[in-house]
Legacy VTK file of the C-alpha trace (Angstrom):
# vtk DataFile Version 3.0
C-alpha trace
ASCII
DATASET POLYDATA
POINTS 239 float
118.796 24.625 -64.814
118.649 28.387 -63.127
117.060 26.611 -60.473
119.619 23.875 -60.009
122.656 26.482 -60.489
120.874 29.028 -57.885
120.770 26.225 -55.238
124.614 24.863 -56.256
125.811 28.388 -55.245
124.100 29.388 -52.413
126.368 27.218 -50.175
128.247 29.986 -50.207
125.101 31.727 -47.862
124.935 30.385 -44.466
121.745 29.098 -43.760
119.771 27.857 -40.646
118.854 24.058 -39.873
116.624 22.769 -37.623
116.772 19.175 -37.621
113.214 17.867 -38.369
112.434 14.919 -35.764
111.118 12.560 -38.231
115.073 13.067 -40.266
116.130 12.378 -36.500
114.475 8.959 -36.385
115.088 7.836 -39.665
118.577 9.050 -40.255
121.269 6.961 -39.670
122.964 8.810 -36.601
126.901 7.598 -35.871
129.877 8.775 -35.453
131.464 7.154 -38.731
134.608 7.572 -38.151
135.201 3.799 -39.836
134.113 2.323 -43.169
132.989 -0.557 -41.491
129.031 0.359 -40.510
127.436 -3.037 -40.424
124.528 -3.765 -42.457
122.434 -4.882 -39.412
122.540 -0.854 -38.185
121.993 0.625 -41.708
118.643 -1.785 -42.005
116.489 -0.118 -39.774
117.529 3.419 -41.264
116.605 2.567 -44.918
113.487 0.729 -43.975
112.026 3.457 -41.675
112.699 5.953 -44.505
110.644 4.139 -47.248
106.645 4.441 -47.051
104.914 1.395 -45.233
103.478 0.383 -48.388
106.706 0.247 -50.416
108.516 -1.752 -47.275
110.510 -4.916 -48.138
111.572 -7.641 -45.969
114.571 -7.208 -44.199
116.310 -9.849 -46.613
115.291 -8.347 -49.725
116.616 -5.014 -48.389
119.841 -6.574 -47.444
120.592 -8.323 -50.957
119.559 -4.666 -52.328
121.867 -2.944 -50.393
124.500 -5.505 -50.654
124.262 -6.132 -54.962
123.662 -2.574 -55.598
123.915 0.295 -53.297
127.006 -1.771 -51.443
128.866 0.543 -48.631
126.485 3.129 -48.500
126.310 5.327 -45.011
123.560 7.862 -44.609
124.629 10.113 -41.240
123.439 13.983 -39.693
126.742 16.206 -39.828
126.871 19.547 -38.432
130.537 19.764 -38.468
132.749 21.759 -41.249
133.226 21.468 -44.442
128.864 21.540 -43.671
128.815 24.153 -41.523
128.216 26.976 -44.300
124.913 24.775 -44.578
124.164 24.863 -41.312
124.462 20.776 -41.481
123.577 18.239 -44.034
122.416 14.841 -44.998
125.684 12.819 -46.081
125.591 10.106 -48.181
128.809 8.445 -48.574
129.710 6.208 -51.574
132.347 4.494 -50.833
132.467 2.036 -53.792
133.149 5.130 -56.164
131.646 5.286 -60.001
129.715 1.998 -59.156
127.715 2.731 -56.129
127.018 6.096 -57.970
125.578 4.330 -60.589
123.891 2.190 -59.139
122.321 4.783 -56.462
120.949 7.325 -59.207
120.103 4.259 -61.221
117.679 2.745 -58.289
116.479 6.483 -57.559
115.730 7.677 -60.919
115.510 5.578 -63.976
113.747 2.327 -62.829
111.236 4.149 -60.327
111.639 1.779 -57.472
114.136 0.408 -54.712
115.636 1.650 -52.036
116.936 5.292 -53.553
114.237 6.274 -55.077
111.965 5.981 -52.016
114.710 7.482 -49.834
115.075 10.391 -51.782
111.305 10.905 -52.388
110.823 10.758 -48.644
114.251 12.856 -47.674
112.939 16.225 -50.313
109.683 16.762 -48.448
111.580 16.470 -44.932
114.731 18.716 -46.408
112.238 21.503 -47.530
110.708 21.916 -43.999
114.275 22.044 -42.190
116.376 23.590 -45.051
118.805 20.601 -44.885
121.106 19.621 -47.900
121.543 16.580 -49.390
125.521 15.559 -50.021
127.048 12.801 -51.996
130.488 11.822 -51.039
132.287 10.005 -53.343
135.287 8.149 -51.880
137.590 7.507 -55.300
140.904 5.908 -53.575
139.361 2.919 -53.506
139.301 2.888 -57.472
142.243 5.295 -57.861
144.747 3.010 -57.642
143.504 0.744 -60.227
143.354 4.197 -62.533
145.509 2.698 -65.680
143.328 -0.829 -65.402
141.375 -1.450 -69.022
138.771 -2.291 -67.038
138.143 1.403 -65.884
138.758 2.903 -69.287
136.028 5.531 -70.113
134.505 3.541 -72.941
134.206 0.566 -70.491
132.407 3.121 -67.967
129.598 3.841 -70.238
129.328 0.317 -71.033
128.397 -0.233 -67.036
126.112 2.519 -67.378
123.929 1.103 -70.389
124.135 -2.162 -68.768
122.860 -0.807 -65.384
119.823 0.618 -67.036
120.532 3.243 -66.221
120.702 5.208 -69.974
119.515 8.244 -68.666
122.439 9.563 -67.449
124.959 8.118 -70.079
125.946 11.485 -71.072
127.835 11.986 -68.036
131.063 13.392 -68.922
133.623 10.801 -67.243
135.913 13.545 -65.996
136.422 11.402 -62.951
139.725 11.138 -60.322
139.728 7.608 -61.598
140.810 9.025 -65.068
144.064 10.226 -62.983
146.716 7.782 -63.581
148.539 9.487 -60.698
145.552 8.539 -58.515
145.872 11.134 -56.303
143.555 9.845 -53.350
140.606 12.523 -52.555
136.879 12.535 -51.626
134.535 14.615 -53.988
131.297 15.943 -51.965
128.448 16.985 -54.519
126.410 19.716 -52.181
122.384 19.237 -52.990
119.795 21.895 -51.859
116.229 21.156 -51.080
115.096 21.623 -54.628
117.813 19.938 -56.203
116.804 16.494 -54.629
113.112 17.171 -55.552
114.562 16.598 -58.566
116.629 13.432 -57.845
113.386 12.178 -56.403
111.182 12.955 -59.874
114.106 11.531 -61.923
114.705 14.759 -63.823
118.643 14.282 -63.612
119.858 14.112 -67.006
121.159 17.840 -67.927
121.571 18.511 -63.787
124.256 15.285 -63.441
125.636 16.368 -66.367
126.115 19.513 -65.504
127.372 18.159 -61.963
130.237 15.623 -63.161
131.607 18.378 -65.583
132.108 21.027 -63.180
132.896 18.236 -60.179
135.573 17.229 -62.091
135.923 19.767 -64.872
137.198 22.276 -62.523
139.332 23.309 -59.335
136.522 22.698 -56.577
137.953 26.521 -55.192
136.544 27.696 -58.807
133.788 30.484 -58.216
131.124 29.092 -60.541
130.696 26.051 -58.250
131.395 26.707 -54.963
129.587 23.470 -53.665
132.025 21.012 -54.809
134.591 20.300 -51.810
137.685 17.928 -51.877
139.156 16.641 -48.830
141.926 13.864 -47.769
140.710 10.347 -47.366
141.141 9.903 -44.003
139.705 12.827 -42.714
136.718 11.380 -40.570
133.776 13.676 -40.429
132.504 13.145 -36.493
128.299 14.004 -35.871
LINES 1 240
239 0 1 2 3 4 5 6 7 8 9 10 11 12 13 14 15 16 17 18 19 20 21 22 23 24 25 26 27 28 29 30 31 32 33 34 35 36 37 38 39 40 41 42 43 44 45 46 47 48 49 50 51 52 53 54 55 56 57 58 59 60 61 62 63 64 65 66 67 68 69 70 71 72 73 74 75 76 77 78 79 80 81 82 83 84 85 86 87 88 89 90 91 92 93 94 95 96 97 98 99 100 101 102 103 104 105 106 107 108 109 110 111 112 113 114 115 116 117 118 119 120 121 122 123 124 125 126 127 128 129 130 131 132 133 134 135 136 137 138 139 140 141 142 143 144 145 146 147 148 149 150 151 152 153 154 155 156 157 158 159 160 161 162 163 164 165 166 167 168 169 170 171 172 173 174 175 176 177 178 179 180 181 182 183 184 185 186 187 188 189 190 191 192 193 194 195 196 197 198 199 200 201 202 203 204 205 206 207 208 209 210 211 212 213 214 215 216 217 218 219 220 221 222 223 224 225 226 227 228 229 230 231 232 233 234 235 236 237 238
């Protein structure tokens, strides 16, 4: 855990990034400025980035992305708030608590499909070019459904155990969704080299634990945990 909270705070450093040409082919490069990335362009990005061997046909891939990761976008961004990392490897989940599950539950706990192989692949190229690793998670979507039953915290775990994913069921649910103002934000979790060697072993119990309660635990200007950043939905972060 010194590790992980060594790399969460060095954000603050800036740091240089050369952009590794095999992260330029396989990254999804566009300008993003809409939700609506078709899943014919995100195909190709996903299945360059998992080994030959692992590949699945295009249609399998599809009804992956589609019944579990849903409206994930993977894009190079060099612009602020990234700039203090000298750019970064964005992965936006727009579907909220249910992509998130679903995306740490394909990378870590089963030991297959498409996150798992992403990330394995992504911490060997992010070590070479000292890239980070960001997960944006868009709550309006959710936030204005805060008071529904359905989205009561209880009900959240449930979704986790059923997911399979029971490693990480000690996530403290200190999520914007538990706001039954639902004020309408983005929270970007910052992840350094190291940290997504991690990700990519599956040793994410005590680190997304630790994540979610300081994500939303604390005000992201609080100096224990500089890497958490909130910005409005609807600020469109150009490449």
């Amino acid at each position: 855990m010194e590790n992980v909270a060594r790399s969460l705070t060095a954000i603050a450093q800036p740091t240089v990034f050369n952009l590794n040409e095999s992260v330029a082919v396989a990254v999804f490069h566009s300008w993003c400025t809409e939700a609506e990335t078709a899943f014919s362009q995100m195909l190709p990005v996903y299945q360059s980035s998992i080994p030959q061997d692992e590949q699945q046909a295009p249609e399998e891939l599809r009804r992956q992305l589609e019944d579990g990761v849903a409206s994930l976008y993977v894009w190079y961004d060099n612009h602020a708030p990234y700039q203090a990392a000298g750019g970064a490897i964005v992965v936006r989940l727009n579907s909220g608590i249910k992509a998130l599950t679903h995306f740490f539950n394909a990378a870590t706990v089963r030991g297959q499909g498409v996150g798992k192989a992403f990330l394995s692949w992504l911490a060997a190229d992010m070590a070479n070019s000292n890239c980070w690793l960001v997960l944006e998670i868009d709550a309006a979507g959710e936030a204005g459904i805060a008071e529904d039953e359905r989205l009561t915290r209880e009900h959240r775990q449930a979704l986790y155990r059923e997911a399979g994913a029971r490693e990480i069921t000690g996530v403290p649910c200190h999520l914007p969704l538990d706001n039954a103002k639902g004020t309408a934000e983005k929270v970007l979790m910052l992840f350094a080299p190291d940290t997504v060697q991690y990700l990519a072993e599956g040793k994410v119990t005590a680190m997304v634990s630790q994540l979610f309660h300081v994500a939303y635990g604390k005000e992201p200007s609080h100096p224990d945990f500089p890497a958490v950043l909130r910005i409005p939905v609807g600020h469109h972060m150009l490449v």
